[in-house]
C-alpha positions in Angstrom: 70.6 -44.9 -93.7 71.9 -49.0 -93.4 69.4 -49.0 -90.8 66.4 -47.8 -92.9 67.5 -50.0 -95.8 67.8 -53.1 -93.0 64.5 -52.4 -91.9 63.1 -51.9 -95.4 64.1 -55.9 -96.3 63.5 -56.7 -93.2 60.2 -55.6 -93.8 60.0 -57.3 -97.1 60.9 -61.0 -95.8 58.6 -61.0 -93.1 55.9 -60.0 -95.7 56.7 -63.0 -97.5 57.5 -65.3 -95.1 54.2 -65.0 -92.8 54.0 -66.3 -89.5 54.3 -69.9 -88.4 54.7 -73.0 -91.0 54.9 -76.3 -90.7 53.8 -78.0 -93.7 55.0 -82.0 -94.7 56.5 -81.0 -98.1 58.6 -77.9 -97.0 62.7 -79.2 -97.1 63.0 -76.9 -94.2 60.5 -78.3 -92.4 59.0 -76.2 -89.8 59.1 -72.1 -89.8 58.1 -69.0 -87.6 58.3 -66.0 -89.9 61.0 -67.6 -92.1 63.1 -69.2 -89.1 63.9 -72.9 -89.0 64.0 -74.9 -85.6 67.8 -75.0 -86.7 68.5 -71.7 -87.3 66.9 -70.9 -84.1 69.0 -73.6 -82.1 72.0 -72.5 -83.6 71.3 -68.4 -82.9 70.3 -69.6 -79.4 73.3 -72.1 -79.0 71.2 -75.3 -77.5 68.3 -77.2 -79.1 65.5 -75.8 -79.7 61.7 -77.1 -79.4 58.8 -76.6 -81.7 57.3 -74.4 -78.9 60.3 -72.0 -78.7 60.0 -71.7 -82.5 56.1 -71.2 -82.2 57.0 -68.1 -79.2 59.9 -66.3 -81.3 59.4 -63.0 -81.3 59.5 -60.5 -83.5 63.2 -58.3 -82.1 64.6 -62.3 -81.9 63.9 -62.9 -85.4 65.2 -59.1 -86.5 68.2 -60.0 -84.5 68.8 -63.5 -86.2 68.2 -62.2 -89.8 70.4 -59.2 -89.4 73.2 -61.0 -87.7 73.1 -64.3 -89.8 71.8 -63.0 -93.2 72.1 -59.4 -93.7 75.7 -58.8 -92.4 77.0 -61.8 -94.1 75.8 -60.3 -97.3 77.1 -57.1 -96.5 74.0 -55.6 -96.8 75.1 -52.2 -95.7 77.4 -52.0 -98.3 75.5 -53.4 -101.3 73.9 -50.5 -103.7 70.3 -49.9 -102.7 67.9 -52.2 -104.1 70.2 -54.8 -104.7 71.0 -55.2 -100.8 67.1 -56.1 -100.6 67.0 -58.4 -103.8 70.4 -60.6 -102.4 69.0 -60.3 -98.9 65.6 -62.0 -99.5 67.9 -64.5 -101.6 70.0 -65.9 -98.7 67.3 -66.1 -96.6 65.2 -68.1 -98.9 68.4 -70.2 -100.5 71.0 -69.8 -97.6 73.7 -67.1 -97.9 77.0 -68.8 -99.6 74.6 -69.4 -102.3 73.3 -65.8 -102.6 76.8 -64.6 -102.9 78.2 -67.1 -105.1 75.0 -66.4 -107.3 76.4 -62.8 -106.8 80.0 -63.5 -107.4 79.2 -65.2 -110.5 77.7 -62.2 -112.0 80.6 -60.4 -111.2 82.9 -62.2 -112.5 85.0 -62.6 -109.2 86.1 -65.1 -106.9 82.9 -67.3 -106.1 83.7 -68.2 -102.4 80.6 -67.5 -100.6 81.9 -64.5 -98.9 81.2 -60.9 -99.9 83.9 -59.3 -99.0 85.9 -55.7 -100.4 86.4 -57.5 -104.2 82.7 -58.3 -104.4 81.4 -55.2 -103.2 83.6 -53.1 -105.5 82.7 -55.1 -108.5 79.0 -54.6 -107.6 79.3 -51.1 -106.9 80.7 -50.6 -110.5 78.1 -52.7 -112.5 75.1 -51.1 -112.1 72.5 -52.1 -109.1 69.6 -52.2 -111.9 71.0 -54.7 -114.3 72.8 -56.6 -111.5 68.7 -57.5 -110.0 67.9 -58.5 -113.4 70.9 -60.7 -113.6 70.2 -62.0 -110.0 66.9 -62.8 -110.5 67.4 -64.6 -113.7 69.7 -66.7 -112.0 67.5 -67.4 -108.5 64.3 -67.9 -110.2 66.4 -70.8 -112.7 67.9 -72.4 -109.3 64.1 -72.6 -108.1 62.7 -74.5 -110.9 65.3 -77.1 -110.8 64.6 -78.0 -107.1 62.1 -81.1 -106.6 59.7 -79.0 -104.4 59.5 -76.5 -107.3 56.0 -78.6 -108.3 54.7 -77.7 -104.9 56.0 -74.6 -103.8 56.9 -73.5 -107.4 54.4 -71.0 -107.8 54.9 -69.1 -104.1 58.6 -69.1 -104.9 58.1 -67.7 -108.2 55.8 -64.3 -106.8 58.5 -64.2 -104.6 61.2 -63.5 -106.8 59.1 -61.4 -109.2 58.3 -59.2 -105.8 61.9 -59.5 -104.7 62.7 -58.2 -108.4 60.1 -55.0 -108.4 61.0 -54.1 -104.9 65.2 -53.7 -105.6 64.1 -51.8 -109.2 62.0 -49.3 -107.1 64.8 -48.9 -104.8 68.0 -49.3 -107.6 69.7 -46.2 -109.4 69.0 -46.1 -113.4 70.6 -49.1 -115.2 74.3 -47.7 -116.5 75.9 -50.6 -117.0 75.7 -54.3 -117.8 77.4 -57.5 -115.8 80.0 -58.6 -117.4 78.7 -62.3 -116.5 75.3 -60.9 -119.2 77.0 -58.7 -121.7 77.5 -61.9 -124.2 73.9 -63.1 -123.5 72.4 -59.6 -124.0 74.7 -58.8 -127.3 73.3 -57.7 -130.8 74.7 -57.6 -133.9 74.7 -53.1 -134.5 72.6 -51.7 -137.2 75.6 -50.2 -138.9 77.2 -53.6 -139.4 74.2 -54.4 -142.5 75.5 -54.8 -145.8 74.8 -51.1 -147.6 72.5 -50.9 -150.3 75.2 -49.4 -153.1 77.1 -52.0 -152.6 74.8 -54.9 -153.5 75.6 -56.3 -157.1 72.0 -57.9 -158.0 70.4 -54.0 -157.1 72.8 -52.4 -159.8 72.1 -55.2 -162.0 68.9 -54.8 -161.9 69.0 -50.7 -162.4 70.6 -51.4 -165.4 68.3 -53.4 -167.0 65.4 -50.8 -165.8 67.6 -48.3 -168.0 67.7 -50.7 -170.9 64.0 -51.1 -170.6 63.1 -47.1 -170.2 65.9 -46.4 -173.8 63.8 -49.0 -175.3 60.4 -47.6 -174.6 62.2 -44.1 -175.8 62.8 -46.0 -179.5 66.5 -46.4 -178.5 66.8 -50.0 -179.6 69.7 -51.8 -178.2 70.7 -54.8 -179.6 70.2 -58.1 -178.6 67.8 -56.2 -176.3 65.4 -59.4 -175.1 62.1 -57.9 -173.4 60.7 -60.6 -171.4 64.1 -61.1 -169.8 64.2 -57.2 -169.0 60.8 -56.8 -168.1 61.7 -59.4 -165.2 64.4 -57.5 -164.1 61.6 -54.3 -164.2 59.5 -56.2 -161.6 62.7 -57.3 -159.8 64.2 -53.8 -159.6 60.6 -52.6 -158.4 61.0 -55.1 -155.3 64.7 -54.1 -154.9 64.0 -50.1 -154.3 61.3 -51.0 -152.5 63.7 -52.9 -150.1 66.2 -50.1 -150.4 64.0 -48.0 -149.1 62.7 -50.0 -146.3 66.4 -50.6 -145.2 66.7 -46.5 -145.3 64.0 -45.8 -143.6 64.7 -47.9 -140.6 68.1 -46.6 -141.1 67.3 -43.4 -139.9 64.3 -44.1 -137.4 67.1 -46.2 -135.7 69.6 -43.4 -135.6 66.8 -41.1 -134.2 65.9 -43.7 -131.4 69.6 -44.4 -130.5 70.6 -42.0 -127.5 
């Protein structure tokens, strides 16, 4: 099963990061299916020249991602669907800054190292939301970067198929980050003011009653008509926001799960 998932965002960088790259504005300069000259020197322990990088092969560069990216996410351990999303992260931003992205989230120790407190907290927050979270945050790290103006676009589709990919693959959402709970928080329904208790509606019911005795011959004095004939067209406008506010009373209710 780690194996299946492995080869599943395996399958998904490669997609994204095509064969070999070399163009002027790329940070990391030259590429071979997402694999720097660097990375390759360092995997290989001795420098390395554009011609190795142009004759990688495709077990080398499984090898370097699953060794270099993958495990050091703990991408065995990570909930399915998120293992892809944080995955295609490190490989694209480096991996201490996919799992402090991560961390973060989580409200846990940020030190770049998903270890046994990070993977518990993930396990318990909910793969779903967590990939909404994580993308939110990868996709706002992108657009600050100076290269964003060039490679902005690619690296947004990127994330946005990163994204629909670990949904696909994630459980039901069940819970919420703690990191997102504040931003996602809404004031409940049952916290609005109820209609009996507003002054100006009962007010305004009142003089409707005046108005109605009056039309019935039941003079009251110092009964003024133009002042209770407003509060007819006001009382009008209040029940008609009463029972506005009711009905979306209980179509909430019936919507709520």
């Amino acid at each position: 099963m780690a194996r299946q998932a492995f080869d599943r965002a395996l399958a998904f960088v490669l997609r994204q990061e095509g064969g070999f790259s070399d163009h002027p504005k790329d940070p990391g300069g030259a590429t071979h299916r997402g694999i720097t000259l660097a990375t390759l020197a360092a995997w290989r322990g001795h420098p390395a020249s554009m011609a190795d990088l142009r004759a990688l092969t495709r077990e080398e560069t499984a090898a370097i991602y699953r060794k270099r990216y993958w495990e050091r996410m703990a991408g065995d351990d990570l909930p399915a669907g998120l293992d892809l999303v944080v995955f295609d992260a490190a490989v694209n931003s480096g991996p201490a800054r996919a799992a402090r992205w991560l961390q973060a989230l989580l409200a846990v120790p940020a030190d770049g190292v998903v270890g046994p407190v990070t993977l518990a907290a993930a396990r318990a927050a909910g793969a779903a939301d967590l990939i909404e979270a994580f993308t939110r945050r990868r996709q706002a790290f992108v657009e600050a970067l100076p290269a964003f103006r060039t490679f902005g676009r690619g690296w947004s589709r990127r994330i946005a198929a990163a994204r629909a990919a670990g949904l696909d693959l994630a459980d039901p959402p069940s819970s919420t980050p703690r990191a997102t709970r504040k931003e996602n928080a809404m004031t409940p329904i049952e916290t609005t003011k109820p209609a009996y208790a507003s002054r100006t509606l009962w007010a305004n019911a009142i003089g409707l009653l005046a108005l109605v005795l009056s039309w019935w011959g039941i003079v009251i004095p110092g009964l003024d008509t133009e002042v209770l004939t407003q509060s007819l067209l006001q009382g009008v406008a209040g029940l008609g926001f009463v029972a506005s506010t009711l009905f979306r009373l209980v179509a909430t209710r019936r919507l709520m799960p």
